[in-house]
Gaussian input, Z-matrix of N, CA and C with variables (Angstrom, degrees):
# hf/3-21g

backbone

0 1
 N
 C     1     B1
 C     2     B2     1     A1
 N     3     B3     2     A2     1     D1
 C     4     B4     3     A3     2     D2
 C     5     B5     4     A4     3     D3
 N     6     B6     5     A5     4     D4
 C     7     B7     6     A6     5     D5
 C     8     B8     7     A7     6     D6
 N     9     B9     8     A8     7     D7
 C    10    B10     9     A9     8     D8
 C    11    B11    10    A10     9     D9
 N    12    B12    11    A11    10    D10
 C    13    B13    12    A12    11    D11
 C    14    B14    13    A13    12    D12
 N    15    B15    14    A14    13    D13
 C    16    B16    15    A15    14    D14
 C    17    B17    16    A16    15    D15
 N    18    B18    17    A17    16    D16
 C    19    B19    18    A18    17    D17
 C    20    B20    19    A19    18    D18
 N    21    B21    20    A20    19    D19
 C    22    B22    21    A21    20    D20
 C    23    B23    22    A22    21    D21
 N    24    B24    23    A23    22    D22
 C    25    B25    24    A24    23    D23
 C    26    B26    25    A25    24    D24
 N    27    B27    26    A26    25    D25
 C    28    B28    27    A27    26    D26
 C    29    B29    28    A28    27    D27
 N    30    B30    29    A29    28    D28
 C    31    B31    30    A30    29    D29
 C    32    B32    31    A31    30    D30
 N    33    B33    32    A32    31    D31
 C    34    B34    33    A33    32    D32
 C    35    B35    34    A34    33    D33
 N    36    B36    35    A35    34    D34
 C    37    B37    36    A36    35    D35
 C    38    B38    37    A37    36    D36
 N    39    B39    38    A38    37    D37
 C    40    B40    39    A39    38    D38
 C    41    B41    40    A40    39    D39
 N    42    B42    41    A41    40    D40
 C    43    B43    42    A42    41    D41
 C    44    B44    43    A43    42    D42
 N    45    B45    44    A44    43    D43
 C    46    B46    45    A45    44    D44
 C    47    B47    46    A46    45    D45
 N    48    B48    47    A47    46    D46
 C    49    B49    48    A48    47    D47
 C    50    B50    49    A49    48    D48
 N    51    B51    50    A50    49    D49
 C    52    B52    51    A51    50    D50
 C    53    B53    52    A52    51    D51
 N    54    B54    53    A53    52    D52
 C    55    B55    54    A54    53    D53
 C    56    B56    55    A55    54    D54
 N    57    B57    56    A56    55    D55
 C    58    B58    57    A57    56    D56
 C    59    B59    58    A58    57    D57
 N    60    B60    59    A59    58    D58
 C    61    B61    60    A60    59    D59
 C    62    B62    61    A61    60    D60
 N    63    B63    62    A62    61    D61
 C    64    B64    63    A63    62    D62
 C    65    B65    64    A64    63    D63
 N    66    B66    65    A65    64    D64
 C    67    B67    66    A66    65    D65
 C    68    B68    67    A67    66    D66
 N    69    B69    68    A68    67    D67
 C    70    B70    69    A69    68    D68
 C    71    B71    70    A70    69    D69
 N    72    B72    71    A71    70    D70
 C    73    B73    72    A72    71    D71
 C    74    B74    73    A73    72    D72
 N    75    B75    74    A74    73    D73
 C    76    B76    75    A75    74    D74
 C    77    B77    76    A76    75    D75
 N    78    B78    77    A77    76    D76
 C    79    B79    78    A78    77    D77
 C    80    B80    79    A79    78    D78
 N    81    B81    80    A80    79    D79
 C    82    B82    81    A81    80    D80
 C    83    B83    82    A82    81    D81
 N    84    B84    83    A83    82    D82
 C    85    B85    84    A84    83    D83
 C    86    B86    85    A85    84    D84
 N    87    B87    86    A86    85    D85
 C    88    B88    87    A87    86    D86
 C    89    B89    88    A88    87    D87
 N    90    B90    89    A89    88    D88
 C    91    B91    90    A90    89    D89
 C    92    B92    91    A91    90    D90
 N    93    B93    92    A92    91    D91
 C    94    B94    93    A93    92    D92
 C    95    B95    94    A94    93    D93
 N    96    B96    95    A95    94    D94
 C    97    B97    96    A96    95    D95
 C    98    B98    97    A97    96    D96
 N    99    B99    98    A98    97    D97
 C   100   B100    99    A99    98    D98
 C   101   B101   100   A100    99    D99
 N   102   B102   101   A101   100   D100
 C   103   B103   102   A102   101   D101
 C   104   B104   103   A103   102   D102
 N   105   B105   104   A104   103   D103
 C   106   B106   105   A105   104   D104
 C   107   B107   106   A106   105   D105
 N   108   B108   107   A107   106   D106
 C   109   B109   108   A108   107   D107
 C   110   B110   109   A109   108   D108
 N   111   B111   110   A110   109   D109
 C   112   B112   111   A111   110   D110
 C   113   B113   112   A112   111   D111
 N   114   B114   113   A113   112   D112
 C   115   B115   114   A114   113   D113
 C   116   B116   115   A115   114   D114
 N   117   B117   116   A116   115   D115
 C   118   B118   117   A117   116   D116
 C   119   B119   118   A118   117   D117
 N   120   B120   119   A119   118   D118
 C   121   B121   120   A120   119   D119
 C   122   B122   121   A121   120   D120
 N   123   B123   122   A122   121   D121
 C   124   B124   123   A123   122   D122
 C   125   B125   124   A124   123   D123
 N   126   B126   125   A125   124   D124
 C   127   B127   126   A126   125   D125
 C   128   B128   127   A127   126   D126
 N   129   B129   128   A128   127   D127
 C   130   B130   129   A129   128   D128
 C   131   B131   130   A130   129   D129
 N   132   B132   131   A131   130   D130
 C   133   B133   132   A132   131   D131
 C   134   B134   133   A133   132   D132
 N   135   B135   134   A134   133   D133
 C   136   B136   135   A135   134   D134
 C   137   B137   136   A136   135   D135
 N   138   B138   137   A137   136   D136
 C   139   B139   138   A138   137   D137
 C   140   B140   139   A139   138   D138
 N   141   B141   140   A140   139   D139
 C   142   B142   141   A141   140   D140
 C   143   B143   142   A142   141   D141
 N   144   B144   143   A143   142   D142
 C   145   B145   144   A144   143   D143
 C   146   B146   145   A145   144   D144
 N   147   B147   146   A146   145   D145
 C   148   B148   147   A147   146   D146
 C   149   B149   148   A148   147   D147
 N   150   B150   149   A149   148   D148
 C   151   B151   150   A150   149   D149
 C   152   B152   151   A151   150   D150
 N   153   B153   152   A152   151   D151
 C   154   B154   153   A153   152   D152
 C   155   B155   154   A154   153   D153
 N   156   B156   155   A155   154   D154
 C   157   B157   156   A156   155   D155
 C   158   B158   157   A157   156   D156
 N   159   B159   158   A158   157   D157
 C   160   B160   159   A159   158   D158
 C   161   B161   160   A160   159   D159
 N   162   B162   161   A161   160   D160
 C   163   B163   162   A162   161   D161
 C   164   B164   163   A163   162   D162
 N   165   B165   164   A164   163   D163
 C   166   B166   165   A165   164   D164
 C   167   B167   166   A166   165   D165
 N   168   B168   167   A167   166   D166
 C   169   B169   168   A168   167   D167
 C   170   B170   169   A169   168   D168
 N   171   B171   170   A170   169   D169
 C   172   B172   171   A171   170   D170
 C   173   B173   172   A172   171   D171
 N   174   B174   173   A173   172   D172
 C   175   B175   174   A174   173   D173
 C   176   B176   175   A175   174   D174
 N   177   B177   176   A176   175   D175
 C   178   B178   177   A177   176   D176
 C   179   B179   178   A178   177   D177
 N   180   B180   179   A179   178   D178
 C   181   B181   180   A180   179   D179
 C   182   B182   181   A181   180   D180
 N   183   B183   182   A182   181   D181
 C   184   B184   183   A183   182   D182
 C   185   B185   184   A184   183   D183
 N   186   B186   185   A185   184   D184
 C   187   B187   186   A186   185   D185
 C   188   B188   187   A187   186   D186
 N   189   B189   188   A188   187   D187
 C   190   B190   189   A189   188   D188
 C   191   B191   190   A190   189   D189
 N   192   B192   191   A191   190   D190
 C   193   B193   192   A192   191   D191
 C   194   B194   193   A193   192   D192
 N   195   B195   194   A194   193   D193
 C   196   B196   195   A195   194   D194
 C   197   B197   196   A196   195   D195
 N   198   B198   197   A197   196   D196
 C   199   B199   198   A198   197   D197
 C   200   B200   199   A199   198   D198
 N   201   B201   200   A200   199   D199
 C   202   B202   201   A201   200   D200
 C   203   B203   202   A202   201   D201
 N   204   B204   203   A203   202   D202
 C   205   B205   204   A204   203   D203
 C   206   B206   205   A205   204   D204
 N   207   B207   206   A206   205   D205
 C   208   B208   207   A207   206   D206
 C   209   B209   208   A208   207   D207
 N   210   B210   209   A209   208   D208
 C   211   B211   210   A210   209   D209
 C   212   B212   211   A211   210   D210
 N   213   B213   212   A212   211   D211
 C   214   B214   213   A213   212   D212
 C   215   B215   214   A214   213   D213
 N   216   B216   215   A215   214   D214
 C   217   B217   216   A216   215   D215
 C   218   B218   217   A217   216   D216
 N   219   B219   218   A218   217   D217
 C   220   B220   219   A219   218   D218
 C   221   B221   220   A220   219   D219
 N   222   B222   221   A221   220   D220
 C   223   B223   222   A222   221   D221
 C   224   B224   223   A223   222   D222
 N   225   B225   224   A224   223   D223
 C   226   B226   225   A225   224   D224
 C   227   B227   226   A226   225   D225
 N   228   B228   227   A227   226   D226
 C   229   B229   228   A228   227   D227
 C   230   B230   229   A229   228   D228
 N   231   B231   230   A230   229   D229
 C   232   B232   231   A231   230   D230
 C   233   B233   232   A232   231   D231
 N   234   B234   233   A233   232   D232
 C   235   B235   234   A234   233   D233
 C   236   B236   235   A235   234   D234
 N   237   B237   236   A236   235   D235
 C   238   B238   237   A237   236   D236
 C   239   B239   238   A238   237   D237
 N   240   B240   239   A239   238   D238
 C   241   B241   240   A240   239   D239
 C   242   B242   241   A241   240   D240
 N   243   B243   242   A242   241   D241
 C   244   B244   243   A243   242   D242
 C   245   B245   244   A244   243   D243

   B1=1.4454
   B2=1.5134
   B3=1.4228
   B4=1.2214
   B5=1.4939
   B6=1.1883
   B7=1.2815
   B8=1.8290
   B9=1.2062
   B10=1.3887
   B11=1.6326
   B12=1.2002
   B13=1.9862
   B14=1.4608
   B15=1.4069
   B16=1.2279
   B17=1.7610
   B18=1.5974
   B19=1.4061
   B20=1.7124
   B21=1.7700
   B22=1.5040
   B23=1.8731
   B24=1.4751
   B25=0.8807
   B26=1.0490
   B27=2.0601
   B28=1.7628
   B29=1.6050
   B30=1.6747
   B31=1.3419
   B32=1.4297
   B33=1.7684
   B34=1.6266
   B35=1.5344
   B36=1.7065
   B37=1.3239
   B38=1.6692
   B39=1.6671
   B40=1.6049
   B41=1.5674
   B42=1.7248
   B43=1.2398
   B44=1.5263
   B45=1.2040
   B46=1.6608
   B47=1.7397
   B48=1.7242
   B49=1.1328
   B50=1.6466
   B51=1.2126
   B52=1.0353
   B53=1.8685
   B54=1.3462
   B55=1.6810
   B56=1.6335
   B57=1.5552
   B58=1.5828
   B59=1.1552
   B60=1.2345
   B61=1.7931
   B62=1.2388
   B63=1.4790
   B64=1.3341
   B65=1.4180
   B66=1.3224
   B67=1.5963
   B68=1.2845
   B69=1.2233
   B70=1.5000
   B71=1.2709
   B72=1.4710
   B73=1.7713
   B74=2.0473
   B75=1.1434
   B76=1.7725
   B77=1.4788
   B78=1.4710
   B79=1.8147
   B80=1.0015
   B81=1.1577
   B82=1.3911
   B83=1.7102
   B84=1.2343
   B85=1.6897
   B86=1.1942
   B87=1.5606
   B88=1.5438
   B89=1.4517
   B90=1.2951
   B91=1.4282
   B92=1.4593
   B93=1.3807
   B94=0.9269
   B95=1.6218
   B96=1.5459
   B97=1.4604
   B98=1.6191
   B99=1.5414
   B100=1.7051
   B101=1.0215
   B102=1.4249
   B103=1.5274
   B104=1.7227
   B105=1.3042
   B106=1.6294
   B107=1.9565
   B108=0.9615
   B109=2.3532
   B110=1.3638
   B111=1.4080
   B112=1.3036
   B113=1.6010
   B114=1.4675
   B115=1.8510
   B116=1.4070
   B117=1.3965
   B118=1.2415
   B119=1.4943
   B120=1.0948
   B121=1.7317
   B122=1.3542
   B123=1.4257
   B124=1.1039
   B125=1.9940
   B126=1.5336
   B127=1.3360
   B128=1.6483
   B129=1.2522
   B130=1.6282
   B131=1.9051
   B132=1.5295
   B133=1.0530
   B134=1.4792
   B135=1.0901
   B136=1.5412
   B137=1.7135
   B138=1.5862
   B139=1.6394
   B140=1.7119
   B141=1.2601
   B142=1.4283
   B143=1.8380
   B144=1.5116
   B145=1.6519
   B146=1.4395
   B147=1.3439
   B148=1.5811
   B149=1.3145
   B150=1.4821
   B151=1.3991
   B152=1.5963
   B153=1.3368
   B154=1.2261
   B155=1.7582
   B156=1.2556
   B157=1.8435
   B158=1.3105
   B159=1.1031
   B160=1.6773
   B161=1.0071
   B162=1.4230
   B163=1.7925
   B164=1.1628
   B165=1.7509
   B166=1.4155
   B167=1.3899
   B168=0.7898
   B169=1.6562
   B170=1.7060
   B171=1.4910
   B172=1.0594
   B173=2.1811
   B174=1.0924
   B175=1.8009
   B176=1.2253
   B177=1.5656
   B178=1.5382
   B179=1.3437
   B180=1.3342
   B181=1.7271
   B182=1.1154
   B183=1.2723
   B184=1.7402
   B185=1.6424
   B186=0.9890
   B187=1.2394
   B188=1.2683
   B189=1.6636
   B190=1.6252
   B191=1.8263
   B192=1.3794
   B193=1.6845
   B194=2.0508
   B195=1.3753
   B196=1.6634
   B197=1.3109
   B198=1.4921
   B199=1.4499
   B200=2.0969
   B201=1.0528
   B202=1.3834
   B203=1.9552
   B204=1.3960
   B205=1.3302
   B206=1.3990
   B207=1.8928
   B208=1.5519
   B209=1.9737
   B210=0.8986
   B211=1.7961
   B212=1.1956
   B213=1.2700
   B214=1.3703
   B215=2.1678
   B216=1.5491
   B217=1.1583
   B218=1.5624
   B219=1.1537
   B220=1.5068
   B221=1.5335
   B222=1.3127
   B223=1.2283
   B224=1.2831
   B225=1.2346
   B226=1.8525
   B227=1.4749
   B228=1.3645
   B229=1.6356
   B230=1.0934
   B231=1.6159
   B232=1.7186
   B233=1.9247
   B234=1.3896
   B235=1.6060
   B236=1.4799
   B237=1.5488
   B238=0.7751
   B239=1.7642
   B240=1.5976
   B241=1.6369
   B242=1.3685
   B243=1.4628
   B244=1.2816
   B245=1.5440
   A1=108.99
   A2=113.43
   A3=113.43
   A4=140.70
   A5=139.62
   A6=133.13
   A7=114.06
   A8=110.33
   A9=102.90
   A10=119.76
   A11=102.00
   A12=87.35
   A13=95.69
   A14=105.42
   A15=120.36
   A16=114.57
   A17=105.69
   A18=93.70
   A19=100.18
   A20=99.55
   A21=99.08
   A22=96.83
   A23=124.84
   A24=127.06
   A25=90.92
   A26=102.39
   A27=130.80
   A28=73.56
   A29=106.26
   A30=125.72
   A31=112.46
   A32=100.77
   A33=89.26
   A34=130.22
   A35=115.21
   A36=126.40
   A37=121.15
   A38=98.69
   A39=105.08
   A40=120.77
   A41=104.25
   A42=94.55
   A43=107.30
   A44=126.11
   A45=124.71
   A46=103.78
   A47=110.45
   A48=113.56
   A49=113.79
   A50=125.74
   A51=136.51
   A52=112.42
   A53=97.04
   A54=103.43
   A55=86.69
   A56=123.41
   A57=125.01
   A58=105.04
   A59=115.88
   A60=142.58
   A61=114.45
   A62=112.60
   A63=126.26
   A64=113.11
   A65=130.94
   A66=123.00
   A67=105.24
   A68=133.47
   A69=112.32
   A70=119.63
   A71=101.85
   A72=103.87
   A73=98.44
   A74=94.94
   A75=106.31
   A76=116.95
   A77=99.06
   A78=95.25
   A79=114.56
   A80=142.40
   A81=148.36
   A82=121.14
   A83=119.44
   A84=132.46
   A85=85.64
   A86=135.76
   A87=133.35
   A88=112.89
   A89=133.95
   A90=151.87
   A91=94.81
   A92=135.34
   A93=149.82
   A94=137.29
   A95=112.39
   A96=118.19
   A97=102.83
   A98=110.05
   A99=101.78
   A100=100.61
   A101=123.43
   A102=131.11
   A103=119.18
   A104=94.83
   A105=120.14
   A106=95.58
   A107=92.68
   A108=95.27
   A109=84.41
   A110=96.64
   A111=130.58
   A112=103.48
   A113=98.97
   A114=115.80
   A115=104.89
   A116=111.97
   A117=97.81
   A118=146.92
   A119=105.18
   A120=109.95
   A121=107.96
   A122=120.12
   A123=124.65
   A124=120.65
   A125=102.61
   A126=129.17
   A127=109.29
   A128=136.78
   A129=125.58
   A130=95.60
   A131=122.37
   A132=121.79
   A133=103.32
   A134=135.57
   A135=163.11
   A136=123.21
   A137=93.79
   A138=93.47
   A139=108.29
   A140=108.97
   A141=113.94
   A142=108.00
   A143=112.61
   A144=122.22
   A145=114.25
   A146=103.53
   A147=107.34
   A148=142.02
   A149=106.55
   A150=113.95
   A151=114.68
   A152=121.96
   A153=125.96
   A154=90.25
   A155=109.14
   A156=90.57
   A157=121.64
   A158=116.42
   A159=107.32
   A160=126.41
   A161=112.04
   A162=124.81
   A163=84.30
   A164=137.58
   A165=126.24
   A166=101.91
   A167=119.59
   A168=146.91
   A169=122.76
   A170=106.06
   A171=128.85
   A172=95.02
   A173=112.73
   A174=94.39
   A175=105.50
   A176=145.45
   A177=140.48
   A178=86.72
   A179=103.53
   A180=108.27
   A181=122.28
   A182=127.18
   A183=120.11
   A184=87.35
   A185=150.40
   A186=141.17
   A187=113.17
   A188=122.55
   A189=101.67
   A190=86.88
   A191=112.20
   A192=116.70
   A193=105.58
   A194=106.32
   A195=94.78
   A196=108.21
   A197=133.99
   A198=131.60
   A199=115.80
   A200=102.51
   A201=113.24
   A202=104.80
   A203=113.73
   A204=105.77
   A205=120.67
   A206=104.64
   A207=103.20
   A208=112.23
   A209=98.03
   A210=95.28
   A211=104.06
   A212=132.40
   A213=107.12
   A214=126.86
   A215=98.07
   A216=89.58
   A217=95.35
   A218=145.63
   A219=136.60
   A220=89.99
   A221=147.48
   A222=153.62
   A223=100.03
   A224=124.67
   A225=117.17
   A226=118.38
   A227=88.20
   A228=108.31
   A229=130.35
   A230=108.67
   A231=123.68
   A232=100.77
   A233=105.40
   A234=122.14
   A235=97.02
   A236=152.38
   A237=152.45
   A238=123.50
   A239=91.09
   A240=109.60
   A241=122.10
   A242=132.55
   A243=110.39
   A244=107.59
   D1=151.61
   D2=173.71
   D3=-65.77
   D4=104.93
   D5=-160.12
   D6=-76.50
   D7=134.69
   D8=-178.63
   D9=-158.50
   D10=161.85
   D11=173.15
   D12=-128.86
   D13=165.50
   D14=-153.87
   D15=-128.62
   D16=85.42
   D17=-156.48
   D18=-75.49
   D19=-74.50
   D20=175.86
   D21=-117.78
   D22=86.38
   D23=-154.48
   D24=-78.14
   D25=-177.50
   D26=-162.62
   D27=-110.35
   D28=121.67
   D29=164.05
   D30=-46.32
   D31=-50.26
   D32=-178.50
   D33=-61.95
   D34=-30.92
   D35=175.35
   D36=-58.56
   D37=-39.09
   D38=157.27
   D39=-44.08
   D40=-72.77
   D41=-155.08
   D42=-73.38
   D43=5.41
   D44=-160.82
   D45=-108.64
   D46=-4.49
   D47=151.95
   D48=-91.06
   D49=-47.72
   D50=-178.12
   D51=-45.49
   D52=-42.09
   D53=-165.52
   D54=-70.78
   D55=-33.48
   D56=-168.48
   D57=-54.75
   D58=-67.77
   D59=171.64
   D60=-27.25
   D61=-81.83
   D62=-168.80
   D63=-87.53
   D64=-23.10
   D65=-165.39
   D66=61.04
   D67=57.06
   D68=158.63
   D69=82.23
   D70=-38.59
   D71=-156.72
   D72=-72.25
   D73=143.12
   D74=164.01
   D75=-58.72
   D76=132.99
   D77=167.21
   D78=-80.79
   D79=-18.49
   D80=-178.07
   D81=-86.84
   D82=-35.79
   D83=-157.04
   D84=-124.09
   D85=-49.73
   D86=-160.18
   D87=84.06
   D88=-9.37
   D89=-167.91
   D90=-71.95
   D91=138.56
   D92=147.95
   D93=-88.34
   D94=103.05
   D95=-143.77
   D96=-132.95
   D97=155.94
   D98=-173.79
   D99=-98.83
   D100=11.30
   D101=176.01
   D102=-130.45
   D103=106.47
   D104=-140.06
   D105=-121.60
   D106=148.87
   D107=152.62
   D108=-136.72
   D109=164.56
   D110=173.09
   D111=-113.30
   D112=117.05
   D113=-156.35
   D114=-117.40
   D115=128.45
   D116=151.45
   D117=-106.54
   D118=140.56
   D119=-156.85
   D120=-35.35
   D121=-60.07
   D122=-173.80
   D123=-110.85
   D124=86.16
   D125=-152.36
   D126=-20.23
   D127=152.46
   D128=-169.60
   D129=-82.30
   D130=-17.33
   D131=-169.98
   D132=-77.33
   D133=-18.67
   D134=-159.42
   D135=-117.85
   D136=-7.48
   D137=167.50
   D138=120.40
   D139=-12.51
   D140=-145.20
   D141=-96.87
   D142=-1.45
   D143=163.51
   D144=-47.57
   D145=167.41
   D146=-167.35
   D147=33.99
   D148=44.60
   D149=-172.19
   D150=-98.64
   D151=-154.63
   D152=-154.90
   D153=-127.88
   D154=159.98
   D155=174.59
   D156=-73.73
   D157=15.70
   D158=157.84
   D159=-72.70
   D160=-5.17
   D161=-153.48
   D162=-108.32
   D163=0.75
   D164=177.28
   D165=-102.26
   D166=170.16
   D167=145.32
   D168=-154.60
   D169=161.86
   D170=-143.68
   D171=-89.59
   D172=144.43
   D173=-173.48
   D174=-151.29
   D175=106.33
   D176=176.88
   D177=-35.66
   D178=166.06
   D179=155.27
   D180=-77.80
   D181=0.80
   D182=-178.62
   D183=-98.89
   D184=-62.04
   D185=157.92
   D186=-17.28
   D187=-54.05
   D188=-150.14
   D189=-78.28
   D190=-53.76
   D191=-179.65
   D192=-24.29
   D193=-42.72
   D194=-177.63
   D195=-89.43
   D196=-29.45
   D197=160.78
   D198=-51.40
   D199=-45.85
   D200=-177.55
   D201=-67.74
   D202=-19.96
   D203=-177.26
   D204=-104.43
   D205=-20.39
   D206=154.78
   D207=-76.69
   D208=-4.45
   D209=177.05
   D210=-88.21
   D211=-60.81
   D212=-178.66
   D213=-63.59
   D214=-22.62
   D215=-178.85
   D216=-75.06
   D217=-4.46
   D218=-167.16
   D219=-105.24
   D220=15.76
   D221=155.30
   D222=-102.85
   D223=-55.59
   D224=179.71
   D225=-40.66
   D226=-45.64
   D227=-178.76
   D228=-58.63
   D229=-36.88
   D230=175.33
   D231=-71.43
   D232=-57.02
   D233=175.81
   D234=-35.28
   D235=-62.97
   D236=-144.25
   D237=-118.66
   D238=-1.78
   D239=149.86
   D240=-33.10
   D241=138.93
   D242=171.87
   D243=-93.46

């Protein structure tokens, strides 16, 4: 597979590895859907930009919508750390 890092990547090059990789299927649900995001594991709000495609995974959208809402509250949370 191709090795790469991912500063402000070409969406299409993501998901057209990703669809290779994963097939579609969700990391989270396991469901296999033609309606997909391309996620990153470890949220860009949280540290997780410029990664390599390991730092992706594959996410229905009802998945990524509940992954994307514990990430930002786990950024609120750090923000409001004392």
């Amino acid at each position: 597979m191709q090795e790469f890092r991912i500063q402000k990547g070409d969406v299409k090059v993501i998901r057209k590895a990703l669809l290779k990789r994963d097939k579609g299927v969700c990391a989270e649900c396991r469901e296999k859907t033609g309606m997909w995001d391309a996620d990153h594991v470890t949220a860009v709000v949280n540290g997780g930009g410029g990664c390599a495609l390991d730092g992706y995974q594959t996410l229905c959208v009802e998945c990524h919508k509940k992954k994307t809402k514990l990430d930002l509250q786990e950024r609120d949370q750090r923000r409001t750390a004392p």
